[in-house]
Every structure is written in structure tokens, then in C-alpha cells.
N, C-alpha and C positions, 0 to 999 in steps of 0.2 A: 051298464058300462058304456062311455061313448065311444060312439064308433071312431076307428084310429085313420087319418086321413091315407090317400093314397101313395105316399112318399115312403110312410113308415111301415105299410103292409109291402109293398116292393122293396125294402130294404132286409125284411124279415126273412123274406123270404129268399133272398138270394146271400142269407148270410151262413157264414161255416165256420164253424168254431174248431181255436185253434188249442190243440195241446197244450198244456201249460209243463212247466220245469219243475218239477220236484216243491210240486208246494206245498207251503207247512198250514199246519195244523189243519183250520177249516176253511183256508182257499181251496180246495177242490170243490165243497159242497159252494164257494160262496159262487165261485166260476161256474157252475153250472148252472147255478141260478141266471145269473147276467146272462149267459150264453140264449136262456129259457124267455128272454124277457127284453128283445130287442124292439120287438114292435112297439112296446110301454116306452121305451128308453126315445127314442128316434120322434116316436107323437110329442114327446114332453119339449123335446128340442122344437119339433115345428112350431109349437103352442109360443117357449121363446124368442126364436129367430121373429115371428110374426108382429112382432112388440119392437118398433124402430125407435129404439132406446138411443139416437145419438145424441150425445152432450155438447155436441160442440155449435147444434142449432138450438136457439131459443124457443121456434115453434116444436120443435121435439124435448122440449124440458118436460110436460107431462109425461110423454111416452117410457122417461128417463122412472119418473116415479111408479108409475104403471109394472117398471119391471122388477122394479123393488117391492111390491106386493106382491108380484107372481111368484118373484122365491119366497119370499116370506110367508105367503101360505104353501108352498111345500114344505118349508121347514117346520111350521105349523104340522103339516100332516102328517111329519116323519116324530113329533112332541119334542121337537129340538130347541132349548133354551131360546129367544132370538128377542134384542130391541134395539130399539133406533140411537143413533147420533147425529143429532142435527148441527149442518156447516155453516147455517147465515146463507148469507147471500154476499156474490161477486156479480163481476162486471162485465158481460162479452158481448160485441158487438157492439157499444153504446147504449145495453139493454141492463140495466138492473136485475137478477133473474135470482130466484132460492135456487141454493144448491143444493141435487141429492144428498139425502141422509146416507149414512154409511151403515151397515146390517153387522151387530156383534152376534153371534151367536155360540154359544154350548152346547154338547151333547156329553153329558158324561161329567162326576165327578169324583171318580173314583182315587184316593190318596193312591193306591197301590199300583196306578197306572200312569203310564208317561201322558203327558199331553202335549200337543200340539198343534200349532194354531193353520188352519190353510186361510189363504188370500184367495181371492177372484175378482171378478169386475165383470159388469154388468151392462155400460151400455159400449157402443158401437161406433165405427168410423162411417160418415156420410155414405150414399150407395143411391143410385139410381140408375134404372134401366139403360139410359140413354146414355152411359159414361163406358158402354161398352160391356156390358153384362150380358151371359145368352140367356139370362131366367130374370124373373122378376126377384132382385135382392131380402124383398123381405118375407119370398114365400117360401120356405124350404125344399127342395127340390130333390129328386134321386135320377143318378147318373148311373147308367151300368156301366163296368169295365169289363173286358176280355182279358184271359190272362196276354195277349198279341200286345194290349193298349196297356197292359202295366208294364211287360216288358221293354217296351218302345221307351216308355218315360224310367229305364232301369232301377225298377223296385225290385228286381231279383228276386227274391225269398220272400218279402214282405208284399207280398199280394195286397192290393187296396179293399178287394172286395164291393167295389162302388162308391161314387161319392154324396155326397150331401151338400149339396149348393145353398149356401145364404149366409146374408151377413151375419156375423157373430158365431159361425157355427162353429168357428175353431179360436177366434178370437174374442171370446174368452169364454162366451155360453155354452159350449160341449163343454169343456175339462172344467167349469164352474159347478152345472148339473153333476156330472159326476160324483165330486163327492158324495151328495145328497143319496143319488143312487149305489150309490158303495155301502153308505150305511141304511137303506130300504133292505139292502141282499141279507146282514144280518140279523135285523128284525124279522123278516118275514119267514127265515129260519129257525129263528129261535136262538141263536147264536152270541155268545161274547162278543161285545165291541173290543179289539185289542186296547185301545188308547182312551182318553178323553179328547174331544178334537172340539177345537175352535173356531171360530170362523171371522174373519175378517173381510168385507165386500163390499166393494164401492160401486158407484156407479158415474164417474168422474173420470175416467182414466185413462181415457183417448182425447180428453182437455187439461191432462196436465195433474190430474189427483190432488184437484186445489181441496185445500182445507184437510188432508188426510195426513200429513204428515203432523199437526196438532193432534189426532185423536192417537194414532201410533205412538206417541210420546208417553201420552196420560196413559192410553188403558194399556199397556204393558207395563208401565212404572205400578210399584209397590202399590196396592190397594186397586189397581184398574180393573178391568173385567177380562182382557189378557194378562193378568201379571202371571197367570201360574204357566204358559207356553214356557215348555224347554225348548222347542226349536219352530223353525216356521215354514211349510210348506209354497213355493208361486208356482202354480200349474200354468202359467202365463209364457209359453214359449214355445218355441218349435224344433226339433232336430236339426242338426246342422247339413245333412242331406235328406234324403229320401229312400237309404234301403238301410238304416242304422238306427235303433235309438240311444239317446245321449241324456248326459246329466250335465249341465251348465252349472260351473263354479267363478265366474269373475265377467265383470263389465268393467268397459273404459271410462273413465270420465269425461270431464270437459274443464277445457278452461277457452273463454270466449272474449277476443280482443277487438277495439277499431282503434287504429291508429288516423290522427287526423292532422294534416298535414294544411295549414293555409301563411298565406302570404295578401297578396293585393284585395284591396276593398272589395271589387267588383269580379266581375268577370271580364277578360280582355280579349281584345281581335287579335288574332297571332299577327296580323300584316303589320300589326301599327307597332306590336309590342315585344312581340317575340323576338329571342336575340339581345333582347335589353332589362330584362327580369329575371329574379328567381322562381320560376316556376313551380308552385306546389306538386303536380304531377312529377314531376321527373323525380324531386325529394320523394317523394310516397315512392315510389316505383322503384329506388333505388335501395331505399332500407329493404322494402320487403321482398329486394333478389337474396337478400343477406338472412333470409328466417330458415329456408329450407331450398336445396339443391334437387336437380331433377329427378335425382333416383331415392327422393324422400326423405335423404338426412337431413338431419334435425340441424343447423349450422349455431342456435341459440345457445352459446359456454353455461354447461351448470346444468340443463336439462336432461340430460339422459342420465348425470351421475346418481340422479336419485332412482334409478330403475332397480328393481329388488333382483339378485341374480339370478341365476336360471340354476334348479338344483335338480341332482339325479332324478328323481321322481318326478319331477316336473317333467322334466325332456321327455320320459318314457311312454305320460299320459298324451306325449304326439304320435309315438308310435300306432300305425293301423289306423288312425282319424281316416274317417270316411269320407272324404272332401275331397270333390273333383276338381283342378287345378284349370282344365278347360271349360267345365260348367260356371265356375265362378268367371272366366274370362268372356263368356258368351255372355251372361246376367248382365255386366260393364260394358259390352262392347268395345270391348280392346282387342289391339291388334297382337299387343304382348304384359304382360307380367314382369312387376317389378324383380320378381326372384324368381318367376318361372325357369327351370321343372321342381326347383328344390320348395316339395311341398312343406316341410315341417319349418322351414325359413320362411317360408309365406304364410302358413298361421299364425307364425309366433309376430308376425309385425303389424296384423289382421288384431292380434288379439294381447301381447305379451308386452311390445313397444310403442312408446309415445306414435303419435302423428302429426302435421301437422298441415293444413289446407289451408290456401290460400283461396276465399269465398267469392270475394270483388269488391269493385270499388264506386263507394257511392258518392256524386258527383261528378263523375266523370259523362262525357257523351258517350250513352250507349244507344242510342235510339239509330235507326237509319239513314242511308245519307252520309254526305261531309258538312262537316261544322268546324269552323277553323275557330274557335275559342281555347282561349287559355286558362281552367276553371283556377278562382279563387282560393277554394276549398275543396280536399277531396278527404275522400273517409276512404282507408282501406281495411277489411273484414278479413279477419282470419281465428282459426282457431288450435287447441291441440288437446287431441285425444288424450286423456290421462291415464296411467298406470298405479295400478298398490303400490302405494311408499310414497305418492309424491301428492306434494299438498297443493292445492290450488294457488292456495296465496304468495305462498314461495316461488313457483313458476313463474306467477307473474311477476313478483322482482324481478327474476332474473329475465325477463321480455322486458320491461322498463329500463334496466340496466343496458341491456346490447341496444333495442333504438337511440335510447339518449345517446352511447357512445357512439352510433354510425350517425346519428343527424350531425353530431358535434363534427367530423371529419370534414362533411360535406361545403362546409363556410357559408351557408346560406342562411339568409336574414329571414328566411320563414319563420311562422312559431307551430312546434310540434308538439301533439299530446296523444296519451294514450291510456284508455280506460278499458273498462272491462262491463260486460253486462252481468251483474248479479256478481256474486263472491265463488263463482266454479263450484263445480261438482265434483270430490273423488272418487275413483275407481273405487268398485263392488269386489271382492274379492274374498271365496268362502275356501275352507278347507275340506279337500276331496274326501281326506281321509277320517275325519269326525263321522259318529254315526247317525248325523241326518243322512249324509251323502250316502255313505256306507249302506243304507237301507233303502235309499233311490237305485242305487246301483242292483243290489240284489233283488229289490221289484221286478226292474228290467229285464236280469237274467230269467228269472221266471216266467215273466209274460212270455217274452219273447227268445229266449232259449239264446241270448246272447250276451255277450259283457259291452254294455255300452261305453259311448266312449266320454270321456271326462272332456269338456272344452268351455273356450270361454266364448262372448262375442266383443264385438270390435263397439257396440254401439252403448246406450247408456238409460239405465234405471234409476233415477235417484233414488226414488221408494223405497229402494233396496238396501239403501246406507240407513235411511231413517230406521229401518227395520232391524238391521245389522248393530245401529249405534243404541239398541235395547241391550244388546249382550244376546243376543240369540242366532245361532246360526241360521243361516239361510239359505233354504236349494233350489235352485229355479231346474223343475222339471218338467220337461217337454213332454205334449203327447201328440200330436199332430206334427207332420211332418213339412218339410224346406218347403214345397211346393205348393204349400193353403192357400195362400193368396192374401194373408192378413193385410187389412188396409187395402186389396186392390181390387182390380174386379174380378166377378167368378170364386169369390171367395167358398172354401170348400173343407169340408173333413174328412178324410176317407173313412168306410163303414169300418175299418177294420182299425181303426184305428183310435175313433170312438167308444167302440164297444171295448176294446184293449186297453184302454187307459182307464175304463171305469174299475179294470182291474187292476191294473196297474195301480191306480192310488188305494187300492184293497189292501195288496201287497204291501205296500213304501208302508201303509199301519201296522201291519202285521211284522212285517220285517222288524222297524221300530223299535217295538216291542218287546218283541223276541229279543235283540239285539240289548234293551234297554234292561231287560231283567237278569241275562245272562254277564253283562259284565263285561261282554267279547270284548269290546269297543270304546274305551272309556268316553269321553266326551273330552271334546276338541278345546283348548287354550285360545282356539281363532276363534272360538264363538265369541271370544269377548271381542268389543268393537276397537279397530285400529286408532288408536288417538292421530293419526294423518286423516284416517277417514270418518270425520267431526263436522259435519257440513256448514259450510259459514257461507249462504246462499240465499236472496233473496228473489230471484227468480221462480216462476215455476217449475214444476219437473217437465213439464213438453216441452220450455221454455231453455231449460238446461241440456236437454235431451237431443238439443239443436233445431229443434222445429219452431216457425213463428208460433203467438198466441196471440191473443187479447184481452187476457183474463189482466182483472187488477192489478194483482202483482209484479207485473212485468210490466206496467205503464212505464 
């Protein structure tokens, strides 16, 4: 057996397993296995983290394929169904590059059991030492805490027990590994798989999960290699603090404008000219005081009407949310809050109501210094977070409809336009109470002896609609918590949190199951997909997502 490096015998060693809640059937033996088995668990993480799988460099496109063997021979090891789909080849950088294949995988075909498919992703956001990291990003590392140093950072009850330093380790390679490790626990017992479980894994996904909404399409439709998933697990996320865990039911969309505002041929010296022109700048300036008001109202006729209301049970799932009011103000560096103290009015605008940001404006002098020019042409960037119920393309009517009626006011002989990048993204929006969620929920109470809390986030998955518009529910469930560091530096998983989620997705199978054979629970009418939410998008997802790209698509 090889020897386990020194990260994950110091992790072993300083771990303490936690009670579990009344678990059924063969979670107690399977938990005590995981509990038995930390040092295996922790080496296997190092082995991945060590594999700088980021997608978004062309020199790390091999590393990208490198990690798609590594799990694929553990899937291998575990005799778990597994083969490729291959994407072509896209564009980044100027570089022509093959894109990672994508990993379908089976375990299980049993008629008499639920199946279910999980997601993961495989490579990585860029990392290097010098960008402000205390460890080298791609070598796995162990942090001891004190319970002084978890308290300080207010994990309360939820002790860290240590952390694990390095890229991927919580975004997305721990809770990826895990399943794998969930079903080693009952093999190596001897044990019933509760489910049939699927696998769907990319290695694209911090570039936007080019070409993956094609294979999502096919192998879930009639005849694919997921057609038989009732519902879909994304272990791709994080709790909304840091002493809670939570089940994620909804993302915002996007709809993405530039308004372009020109007049004179050239560019003009104010001395000579100004005073005696229509000035582009001032038209651009003046519509987009007319989008939204300083305290965030949406000022656009027709855009809020499409907000779905707000019903009992919704309101209720704000109740207790674990969200610091001051933690999120320090995060911004703000001096105050739009709704501050009233916390369930500032989730619900975080997460329930449109938004709308004004980005900047391209064209204009932003360099340093004075420059006394009149630009020709300005582009002004904005966009608006979207909600369940409202369709991209309809928004943008009604944005095309209020500039044209405010340019028209203004009597200026400029000429004004306004497009959109890609065709928008709709908000994600799953039902809490269908029993995907229903059995995420009950996981959590088990692992962690608490009722998590239902929430949504403010930002945007497209994947998730492709996924949704199969007709399958979808639960995005966290295992690592607010403070990983996904994307930044010092990126981190807590040991305890790690180890907890391997059970935790033990449980969400189990639960399932249970849930699945008994009837408790019928299955949800929202599993089927919202005809608003139909993506008519030609952007990619990083691209929709609000982030630049470079990928083809978005040329």
C-alpha cells in the first residue's frame, strides 16, 4: 500500500467524528466506515488537487485530460459503468484547443430502484503562489484549528476540525471525490446501493461548460445514457454562511444590455465644439439615470410585473436564514445597506427580485488626467438580474421600449441602439418541496443534527436550466461552507466538512430512496421545466454568468 503523504496522516489524525441523527437503515455502519477511513479519503484529494486541471489555460489543457483519467480510473476501481463524450474543439486565447471530453457514468441498474444522476466538474480556476496564497496552490496542505480559531471566525457548533489548503479542494474535487467514496463505503461492507446513480462530469466549467449543454440535451432525451435519471444531484456550491448547512433552490438570471448612443463622425475638442452639439455622453447619461434609482428600484414600466409573488411558504423559508447582515456589509465594503437591519428584505432582493447594475461606459475618457473631448460614440453596459417567471426576451422589449421612449423626449439628432449580448439566461428555480429537495433536506438533518436552511443565490448557473429543461428536478447541494475561498486565494475545505459531506451524499441516496419507495413524497409538477425558462442563448454559461470569456461562442 503507498505510503499516504503527510497532509492526510495530520488530517487523520486530528479528526473526531461526529454523531449522526437517527440514521436509517445502513448509515450507521456506512458512517463508521467514512469516519475509519479519513487518511484514504484526504491522500486521494491530495493525489487530485495535485493535477492543475485549469481550463481556462491552453498550456493546462493536458492537465485538464490527466484528471479525467484519474477519476476515471477510480471509477474503474469502484467497476462503475464509465465512457467518454467527446466536444470538438473551441477557441480560447487565439489558440484552437480539443475540449475535455465529458465522463458519463453508471452504477447500478436496478428497475426496482430510483436513479439519480450527480454532476461534478473536474478542473480548476488559475492559482498561483505569487497572487497571494500562504501554500503552494497545487499541493494539498493541512491547517490545524483551535477551537479559539473557529470561534473567532463564528462557526459555533460547527467546528472545522482543520483545514485543507488547495485549489479544487472544495471547488469541486472534494464533494466530486465523494460520491465515489460514498459508494467504496458500501462495497467494502457488503451493503445495498440504495439508488442507481449516474454520473455526469465535466471538466469545462470554470470556462463556461462549453459544448456540455449538447450532451445534456441528448443523453437525458429518450434513448441517452441518462434518460432513465428521476432527478439530478449539483454538489457544486457552498452554504450560505459558515455555522449552517443549506439546500439551494433558485438562481437569478441575466439579461445583458449596451446601449449605444453616437452623433458626430469624430471625436471633438469641447473648446471649439462644445455648446454647439448634441452630445452623445450627455444622451447616454441621461437615459440610463431613467433604468434604476439610487435605492435600486427598477424605474423600467413592465419589469417587476412579471415577478412571481411571494407565497406563505416561501416567506417562511426566510425565517432563521443564517445570514449576517454585517458580514455581508464588510464582504462589499459598504458603509450601509440598502435594507439594512431588515434581514428577510435583503435576502429577498439578494435573491427573490430583479436587479439592475449599471457596469460602464465604453468610450468614454476613463484613463487619467484631463482630456477635454467630446466622444463621438459611447456604449453604455448594463444589466438585470432575472427572476422565475420572467423571460429574457420580453425584458428586453420592454428596455427597448422605455430608451426609445426617453431618447425620443430628449430632441436630439443623435442615433441610438440597443442590443443585447446572447439571447439572456432565465432564472433557475427548483421546488423545495418535491422529494429531491426533501431528501437533501433530511441528509442534512442527519449529518448534522439540524434543519437546514432552503435559500436561493443572487448569481447564475445556466447549466442548471439546461438540466431543469430535461424535466428533472434539480438540487444544488452545498458541502463546504461561505468561507472556501472558491476562485480566490487560500482556497480551503474544512476537514470536517469534507468528511461530512461524503456522508451527507450517503444520506441525500438513502434518504431518496426511502422517500422514493414509500410514497411519502409524491414528486413535484416543478420538476417539469418552466416554458419561461426555455433558453434562447447563444452566449456561453461564464459568458451569461456575467464573467468575460473567449471561448467561440461569444465572439
Amino acid at each position: 500500500m503507498a505510503r499516504s503523504p503527510p497532509v492526510a496522516v495530520s488530517a487523520a489524525a486530528a479528526y473526531k467524528p461526529k454523531e449522526a441523527v437517527n440514521p436509517k437503515g445502513d448509515l450507521p455502519s456506512i458512517f463508521k466506515y467514512i469516519d475509519e477511513h479519513v487518511e484514504e479519503y484526504v491522500s486521494t484529494l491530495s493525489d487530485a488537487v495535485a493535477i492543475p486541471s485549469v481550463s481556462s489555460e491552453a498550456g493546462r489543457r493536458p492537465q485538464c485530460l490527466e484528471m479525467i483519467s484519474f477519476y476515471r480510473s477510480k471509477m474503474d476501481k469502484l467497476k462503475i459503468q464509465n465512457e467518454l463524450r467527446q466536444l470538438g474543439k473551441h477557441v480560447s486565447g487565439g489558440v484552437e484547443l480539443e475540449l475535455p471530453p465529458v465522463i458519463l457514468g453508471r452504477y447500478g441498474s436496478d428497475p426496482k430502484k430510483p436513479t439519480i444522476c450527480a454532476y461534478g466538474h473536474l478542473d480548476v480556476q488559475p492559482a498561483a503562489k505569487e497572487d497571494g496564497w500562504r501554500t503552494e496552490p497545487f499541493t494539498l496542505t493541512w491547517e490545524a484549528r483551535s477551537a479559539a480559531d473557529d470561534a473567532e471566525l463564528g462557526y459555533d457548533s460547527m467546528p472545522s476540525g482543520g483545514r485543507l489548503c488547495g485549489r479544487g479542494a472544495t471547488d469541486d474535487k472534494g464533494p466530486a471525490l465523494g460520491w465515489l467514496f460514498a459508494i467504496e463505503a458500501f462495497q467494502q461492507l457488503n451493503l445495498p446501493f440504495p439508488v442507481n446513480l449516474l454520473f455526469l462530469v465535466e471538466c469545462m466549467e470554470e470556462s463556461g461548460s462549453v459544448g456540455l449543454d449538447a450532451v445534456v440535451v441528448k443523453e437525458f432525451a429518450e434513448g441517452g445514457y441518462l434518460a432513465d435519471a428521476e432527478a439530478i444531484c449539483v454538489a457544486d456550491n457552498n452554504w450560505l454562511g459558515v455555522r449552517k448547512p443549506c439546500v439551494q433552490y433558485g438562481l437569478r438570471g441575466i439579461a445583458y444590455f449596451m446601449l449605444e448612443v453616437s452623433g458626430p463622425s469624430k471625436d471633438l475638442h469641447s473648446g471649439r465644439f462644445g455648446g454647439s452639439v448634441h452630445e452623445p455622453m450627455i444622451d447616454l447619461v441621461k437615459i440610463m439615470s431613467t433604468l434604476v434609482d439610487s435605492k435600486g428600484t427598477i424605474l423600467i414600466p413592465g419589469v417587476m410585473d412579471s415577478v412571481a409573488p411571494l407565497t406563505d411558504f416561501e416567506k417562511k423559508l426566510y425565517e432563521g436564514v443564517d445570514f449576517s447582515l454585517e458580514s455581508h456589509k464588510r464582504a462589499c465594503g459598504a458603509k450601509r445597506l440598502l435594507y439594512e437591519p431588515d434581514l428577510e428584505k435583503s435576502l429577498m432582493h439578494i435573491w427573490r427580485y430583479p436587479s439592475l447594475t449599471l457596469h460602464g461606459i465604453e468610450g468614454a475618457h476613463a484613463g487619467p488626467g484631463a482630456k477635454t473631448v467630446i466622444p463621438a460614440k459611447v456604449i453604455g453596459k448594463f444589466s438585470i438580474r432575472l427572476v422565475p417567471n420572467q423571460d429574457p426576451s420580453k425584458i428586453a422589449d420592454l428596455v427597448r421600449a422605455h430608451v426609445t421612449q426617453v431618447f425620443e423626449t430628449l430632441g436630439s439628432c443623435n442615433s441610438m441602439k440597443l442590443t443585447t449580448d446572447g439571447e439572456g439566461a432565465p432564472a433557475f428555480g427548483g421546488n423545495p418541496q418535491d422529494r429531491n429537495y426533501i431528501a437533501a433536506a433530511k441528509a442534512n438533518e442527519c449529518v448534522y443534527g439540524v434543519q437546514p436552511d432552503f435559500v436561493r443565490s443572487g448569481g447564475s448557473i445556466p447549466v442548471t436550466l439546461t438540466m431543469q429543461d430535461t424535466g428533472r428536478s434539480v438540487v444544488l447541494f452545498p458541502v463546504g461552507r461561505n468561507d472556501d475561498g472558491h476562485h480566490g486565494q487560500n482556497e480551503k475545505i474544512d476537514l470536517n466538512n469534507f468528511i461530512s459531506g461524503i456522508k451527507l451524499l450517503a444520506a441525500y441516496l438513502t434518504e431518496f430512496a426511502s422517500l422514493a419507495s414509500s410514497g411519502e413524497v409524491p414528486e413535484s409538477p416543478a420538476s417539469k421545466p418552466d416554458p419561461v425558462a426555455k433558453r434562447r442563448r447563444t452566449g456561453c454559461a461564464r459568458f451569461m454568468a456575467g464573467f468575460t470569456c473567449e471561448c467561440g461562442d461569444c465572439a
